[in-house]
C-alpha positions, 0 to 999 in steps of 0.5 A: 268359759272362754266367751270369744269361743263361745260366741264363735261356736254360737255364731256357728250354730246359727249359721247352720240353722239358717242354712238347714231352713232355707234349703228344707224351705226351698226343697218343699217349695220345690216338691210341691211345685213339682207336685201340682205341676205333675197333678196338672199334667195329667200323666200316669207315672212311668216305670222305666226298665233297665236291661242288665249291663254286664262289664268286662273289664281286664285283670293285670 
């Protein structure tokens, strides 16, 4: 086994799990900042309805 590869391919890997937990962390943070922030408000949600969009466009 080459131990250069291998110590690169580790370093990688634990490269991506930090990156993965720090987002996932900051994300549910996120969410529940969002949540409480929402919750205190006090606002119904909101449906929101688009028109339809028709598009013309010109064949060459």
């Amino acid at each position: 086994m080459n131990t250069n590869r291998t110590t690169r391919f580790a370093g990688l890997l634990l490269a991506v799990l930090i990156t993965v937990a720090v987002n996932g962390a900051m994300l549910l943070k996120f969410d529940s900042v969002a949540q409480e922030g929402y919750a205190s408000n006090g606002q119904g949600p909101t449906v929101v309805t688009l028109g339809t969009v028709e598009v013309v466009a010109h064949r060459s």
